[in-house]
N, C-alpha and C positions, 0 to 999 in steps of 0.2 A: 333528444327529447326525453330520452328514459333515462334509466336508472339503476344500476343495480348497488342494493342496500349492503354498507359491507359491517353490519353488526352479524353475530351467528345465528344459524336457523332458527336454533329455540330460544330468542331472546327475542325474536320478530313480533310486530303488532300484527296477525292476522287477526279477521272478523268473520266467523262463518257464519252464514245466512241461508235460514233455512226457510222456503215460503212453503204452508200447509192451506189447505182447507178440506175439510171433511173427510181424512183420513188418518181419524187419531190412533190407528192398531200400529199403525204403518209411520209415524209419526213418533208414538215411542220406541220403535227400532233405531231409526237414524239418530235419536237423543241419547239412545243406550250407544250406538257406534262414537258416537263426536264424545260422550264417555270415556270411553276407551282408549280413543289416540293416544300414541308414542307424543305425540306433540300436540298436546294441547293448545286450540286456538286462545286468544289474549277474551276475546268476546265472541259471544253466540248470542245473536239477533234473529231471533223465530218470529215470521210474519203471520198473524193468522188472520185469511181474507173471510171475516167474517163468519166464521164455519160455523156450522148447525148444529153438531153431529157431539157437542159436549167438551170441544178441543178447550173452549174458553176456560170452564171449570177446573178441567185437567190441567193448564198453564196457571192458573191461580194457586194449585197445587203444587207443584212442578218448581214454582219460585218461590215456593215457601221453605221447601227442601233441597234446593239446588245441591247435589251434588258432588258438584265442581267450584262450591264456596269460597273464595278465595284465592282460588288461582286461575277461572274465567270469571269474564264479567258479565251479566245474562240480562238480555232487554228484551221484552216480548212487548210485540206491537201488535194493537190489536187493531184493524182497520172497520170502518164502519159500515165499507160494504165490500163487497166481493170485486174487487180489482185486476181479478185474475193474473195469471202467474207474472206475464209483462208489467204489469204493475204491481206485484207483488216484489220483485226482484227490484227495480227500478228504487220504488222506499226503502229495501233492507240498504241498497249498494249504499244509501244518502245517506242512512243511519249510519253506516257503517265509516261513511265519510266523516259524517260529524264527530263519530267515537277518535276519529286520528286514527282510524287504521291504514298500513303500510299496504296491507294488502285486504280484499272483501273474496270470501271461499264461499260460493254459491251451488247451491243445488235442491231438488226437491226434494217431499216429504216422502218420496220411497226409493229415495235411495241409500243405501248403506254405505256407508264408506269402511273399507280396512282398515283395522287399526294403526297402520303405516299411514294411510293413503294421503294426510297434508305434510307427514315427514317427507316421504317422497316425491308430493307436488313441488313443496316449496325448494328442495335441493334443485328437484330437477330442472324446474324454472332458471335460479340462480346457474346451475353451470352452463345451460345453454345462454343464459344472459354475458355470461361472462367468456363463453368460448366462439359464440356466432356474433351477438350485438345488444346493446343495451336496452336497444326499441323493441324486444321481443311482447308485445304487447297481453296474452294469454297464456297460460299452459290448463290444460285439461287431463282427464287422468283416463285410464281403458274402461272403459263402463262393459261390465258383462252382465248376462241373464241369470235368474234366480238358478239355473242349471250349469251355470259354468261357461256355458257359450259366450258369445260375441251379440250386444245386445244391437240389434237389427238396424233399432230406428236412432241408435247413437252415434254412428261413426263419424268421425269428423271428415270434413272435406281437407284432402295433402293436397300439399303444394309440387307444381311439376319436377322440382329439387327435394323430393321430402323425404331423400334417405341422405342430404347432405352430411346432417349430422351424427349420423351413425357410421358414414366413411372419415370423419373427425373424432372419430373412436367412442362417441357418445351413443354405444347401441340402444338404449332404452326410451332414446327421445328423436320423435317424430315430427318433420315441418308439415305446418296444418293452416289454412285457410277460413277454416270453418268449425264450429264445433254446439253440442248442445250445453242447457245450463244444467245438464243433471250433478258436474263437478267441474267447475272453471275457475282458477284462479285469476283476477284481475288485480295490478295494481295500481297504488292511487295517483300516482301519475296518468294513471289511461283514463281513470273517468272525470281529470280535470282539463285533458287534451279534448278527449272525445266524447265527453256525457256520460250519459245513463242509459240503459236502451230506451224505448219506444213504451211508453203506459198504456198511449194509447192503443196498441196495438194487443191489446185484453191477454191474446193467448195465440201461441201459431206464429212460426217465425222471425219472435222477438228475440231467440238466439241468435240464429242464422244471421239474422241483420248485422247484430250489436256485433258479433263476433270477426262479420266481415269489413263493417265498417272499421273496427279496432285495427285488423290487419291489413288495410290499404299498405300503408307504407313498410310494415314487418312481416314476415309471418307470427301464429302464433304456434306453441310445442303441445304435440300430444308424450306423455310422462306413461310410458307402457307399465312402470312396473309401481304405478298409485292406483289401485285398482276398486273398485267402488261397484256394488250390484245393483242395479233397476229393476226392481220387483212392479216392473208392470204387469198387463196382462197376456198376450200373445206375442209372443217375439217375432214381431216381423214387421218389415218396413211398410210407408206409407205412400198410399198415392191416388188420386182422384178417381181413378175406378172402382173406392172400396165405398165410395158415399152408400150411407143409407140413412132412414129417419133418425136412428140413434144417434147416429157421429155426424150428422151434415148440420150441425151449428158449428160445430169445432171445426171441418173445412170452410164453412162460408168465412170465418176469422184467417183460415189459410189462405185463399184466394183474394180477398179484399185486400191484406197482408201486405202479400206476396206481388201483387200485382203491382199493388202502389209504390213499390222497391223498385219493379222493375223500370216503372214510367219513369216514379222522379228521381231515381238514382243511376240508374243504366239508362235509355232509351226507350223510343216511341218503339222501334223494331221489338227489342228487347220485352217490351208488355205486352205485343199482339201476338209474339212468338208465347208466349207464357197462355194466353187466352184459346192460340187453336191449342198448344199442349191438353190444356184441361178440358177442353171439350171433346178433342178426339180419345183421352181416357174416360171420361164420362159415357160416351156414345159406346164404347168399344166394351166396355164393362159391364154395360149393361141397366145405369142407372136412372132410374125414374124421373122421367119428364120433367113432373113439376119439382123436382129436387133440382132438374139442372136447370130450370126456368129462374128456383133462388138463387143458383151458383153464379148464372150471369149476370143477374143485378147486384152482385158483388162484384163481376172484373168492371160492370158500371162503377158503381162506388168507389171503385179503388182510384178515379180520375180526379175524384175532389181530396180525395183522402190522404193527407201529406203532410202528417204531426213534423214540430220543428223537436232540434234537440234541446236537450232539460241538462242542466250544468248543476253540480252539488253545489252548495253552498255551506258552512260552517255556523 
């Protein structure tokens, strides 16, 4: 099914895509990093979902003085309403389909990337392609915290073999299952096998999915030494006991989600096991009634809830 592309790394068409909304401070960080790369992507596709906060103006700016004049190619889409990140991701991949690119380099608008970090995505890709299998469908890079740590809510899910490759002398690449979109290499073979992710699915788990569904039949590589910072907020992971008013729109998206994965891609077991999950962390945690009154007419919802997949087109 796959492929590995045998022109050299810095001759490759990659397209990096970057989705923003209303984080322009943090927004011109990641434009100053993808700057900087040893390897310059071919194209840099910045989604901006609508944002409020002045990003538009700044992008109207931004292409008037591209930087990278002539040797990237710069397309800013500017959506007309708020898509959030799942469907932010979903149109860069498609653009990035259209552009012909070989490969689509995805992440968000606060992540930084090192100035290595697609020189050593794309190698690392290619030798585990070339030393394990050609259906390596992903490679992802180490995402650490604004302090150098290991950032919480990134790690990917390894596979039960997931030092095979580092006992095949490739110590820097890790078998992975799973991983988030803050740095994912995809190439364009996967999103003509396997689609796009999920639009519908706003925000919350439109990784997790894409990335598992990509890896049914391979795994995909995490690339330890492409390293990229996520200047979020608190470094620490997630999980239904932290609902509160502020963040329980962005978990009802998790569990509607998540649920609807588990019904119509896994089983019937498999979604009721996910439903007492989130209710015994809810109850245990401590979270307010009617907050888990909304969180259950989400594992309702998630019953009807079953977007089909979306294929590029040219």
């Amino acid at each position: 099914m796959g492929k590995v592309i045998n022109t050299p790394v810095n001759q490759q068409n990659v397209a990096a895509v970057v989705v923003t909304f209303n984080r322009l401070a943090k927004l011109k960080k990641v434009l100053a990093s993808l700057e900087a790369q040893t390897l310059l992507p071919k194209a840099l596709i910045i989604i901006d979902n609508a944002s409020t906060d002045g990003t538009a103006d700044y992008l109207d700016e931004y292409k008037n003085s591209f930087p990278l004049e002539g040797r990237t190619e710069l397309r800013i889409v500017t959506l007309a309403e708020n898509v959030g990140g799942a469907g932010g991701f979903s149109a860069g991949m498609r653009e990035g389909y259209r552009m012909g690119a070989d490969y689509v380099w995805i992440f968000d608008d606060d992540g930084y990337p090192a100035p290595d970090a697609l020189e050593k995505l794309l190698q690392g890709y290619e030798r585990a392609a070339t030393a394990f299998s050609p259906d390596i469908p992903f490679a992802c890079s180490l995402i650490k915290y604004i302090d150098g740590t290991i950032s919480e809510m990134n790690n990917p899910e390894p596979t039960w073999d997931w030092g095979r490759l580092r006992a095949m002398g490739l110590r820097d690449l890790v078998l992975i299952n799973q991983a988030s979109f803050v740095s994912v290499l995809i190439p364009r073979w996967v999103m003509e096998a396997y689609g796009l992710p999920y639009k519908e699915y706003f925000i919350w788990f439109d990784d997790a999915e894409y990335t598992r569904r990509i890896s049914g039949d391979c795994p995909g590589v995490q690339v330890l030494d492409s390293v990229v910072v996520h200047d979020m907020g608190e470094n620490k992971g997630v999980n239904f006991s932290m609902i509160n008013e502020k963040n329980a729109w962005k978990f009802a998206y998790g569990i509607r989600n998540q649920g609807s994965y588990r019904l119509h891609h896994k089983s019937l077991v498999h979604y009721l096991l996910f439903c007492a999950q989130v209710r015994y962390a809810m109850r245990s945690g401590g979270v307010d009634k009617k907050l888990r009154c909304q969180m259950y007419k989400k594992m309702v919802e998630a019953i009807r809830f079953n977007p089909s997949i979306d294929y590029p087109q040219l």
